[in-house]
N, C-alpha and C positions, 0 to 999 in steps of 0.2 A: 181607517183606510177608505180612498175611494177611489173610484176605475170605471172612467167613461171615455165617450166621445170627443175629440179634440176639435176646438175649433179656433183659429190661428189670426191672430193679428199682428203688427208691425208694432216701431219706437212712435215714441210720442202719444201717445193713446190717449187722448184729452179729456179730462170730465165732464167738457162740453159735447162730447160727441159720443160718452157713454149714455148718458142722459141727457138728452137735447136742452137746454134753459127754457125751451118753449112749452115743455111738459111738465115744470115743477110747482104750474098754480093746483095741479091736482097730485099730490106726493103720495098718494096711493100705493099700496106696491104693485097691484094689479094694474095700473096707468104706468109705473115705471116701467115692470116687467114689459108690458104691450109696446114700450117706446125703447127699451133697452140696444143699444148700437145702430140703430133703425140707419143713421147718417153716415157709418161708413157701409154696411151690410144691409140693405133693404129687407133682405131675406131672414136677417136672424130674430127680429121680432115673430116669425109668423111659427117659426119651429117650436117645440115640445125640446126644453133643454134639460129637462131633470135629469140630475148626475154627469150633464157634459165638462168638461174641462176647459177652460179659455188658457191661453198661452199665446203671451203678449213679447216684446221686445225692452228694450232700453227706456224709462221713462215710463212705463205702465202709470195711467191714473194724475199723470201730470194737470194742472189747471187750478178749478177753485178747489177750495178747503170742504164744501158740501159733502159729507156724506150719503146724499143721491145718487152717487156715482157705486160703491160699493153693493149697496143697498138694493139698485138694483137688477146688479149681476147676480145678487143673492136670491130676488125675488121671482126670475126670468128661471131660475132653479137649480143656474151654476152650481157647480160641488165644489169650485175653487180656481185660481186663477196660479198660473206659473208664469214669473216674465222675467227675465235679466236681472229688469231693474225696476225697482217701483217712487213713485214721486213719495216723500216721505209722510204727507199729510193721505193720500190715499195709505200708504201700509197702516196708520194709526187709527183711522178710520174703520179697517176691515175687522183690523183688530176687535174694535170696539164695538163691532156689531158682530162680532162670532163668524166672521167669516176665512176661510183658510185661505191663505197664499205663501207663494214660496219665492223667494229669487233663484234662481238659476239658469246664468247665461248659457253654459251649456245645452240643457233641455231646451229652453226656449229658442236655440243656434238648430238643435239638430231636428224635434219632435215635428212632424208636420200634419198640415190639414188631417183628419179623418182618422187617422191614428187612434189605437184605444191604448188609456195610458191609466196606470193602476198609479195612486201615491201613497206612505206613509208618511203620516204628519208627525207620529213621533220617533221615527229614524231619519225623517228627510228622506228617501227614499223613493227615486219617481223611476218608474220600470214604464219604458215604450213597449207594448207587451204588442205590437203591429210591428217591431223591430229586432225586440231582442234588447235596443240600447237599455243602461244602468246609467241613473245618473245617482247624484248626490247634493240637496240641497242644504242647509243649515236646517235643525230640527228647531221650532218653539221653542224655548223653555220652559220646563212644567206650571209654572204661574198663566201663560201664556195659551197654555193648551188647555188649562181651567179654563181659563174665558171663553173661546171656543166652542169646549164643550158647554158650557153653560147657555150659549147661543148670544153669550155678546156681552160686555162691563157690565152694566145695568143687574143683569140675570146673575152674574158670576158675584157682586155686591149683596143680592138678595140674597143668596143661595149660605152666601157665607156671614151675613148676619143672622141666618133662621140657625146656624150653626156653633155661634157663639151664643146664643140664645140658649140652645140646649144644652149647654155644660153646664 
């Protein structure tokens, strides 16, 4: 479970303008985080996001296939991302680096700027706790929330070869 800060963007959300193209000769995460949404939000680079929430619209993560884009909103210190809709190479992507996100057009219709919003990643579960509103997104599947928890494929690979190892 996590429960921060919201901070609210619209459809279409580009992965050219999560991460500029201009900032990917240095793919640091501390170069990403410092460039993170810089071109729609000037401001959002400069804040302290640890445990904030992003809540996107229709098309979250749409563009190239770079996992820059995920990576980082991870690194900027996101706790996870809720949008309607997400481009499908962004959701596989978040996945695959351990990062939570949820679709849910509702939450992302009704939650606004500033709002603090608690989620459960394994009931789906997103409370505007600035509201009161309930929503309900599709939970993970437990395969799903392994990776996750393991901080992304790679880790969640490792983790379960040191495990077949030991039997």
């Amino acid at each position: 479970m996590v429960k921060g800060r919201v901070f609210k963007f619209g459809d279409d959300v580009n992965t050219d303008v999560i991460i500029p193209a201009r900032y990917l000769n240095d793919p640091s995460l501390e170069n990403m985080a410092k460039h993170c949404m810089e071109d729609i939000d000037p401001e959002f680079p400069k804040q302290d996001h640890t445990g904030d929430i992003m809540v996107g619209g229709w098309n979250f993560g749409c563009g190239s296939s770079r996992e820059h884009a995920p990576v980082s909103i991870k690194a900027c210190g996101v706790s996870c991302v809720i949008a309607a809709s997400f481009a499908r190479i962004f959701y596989r992507n978040a996945i695959n680096i351990g990062f939570p996100i949820l679709e849910c057009p509702e939450a992302a219709e009704e939650i606004a700027a500033g709002d603090t919003v608690s989620v459960d990643f394994e009931t789906g579960t997103i409370i505007d706790e600035t509201t009161g509103q309930e929503f309900k997104a599709a939970a993970f599947p437990p395969f799903i929330q392994k990776i996750i928890k393991a901080g992304g494929l790679i880790n969640y690979r490792k983790e379960e070869g040191k495990a077949k190892n030991e039997l």
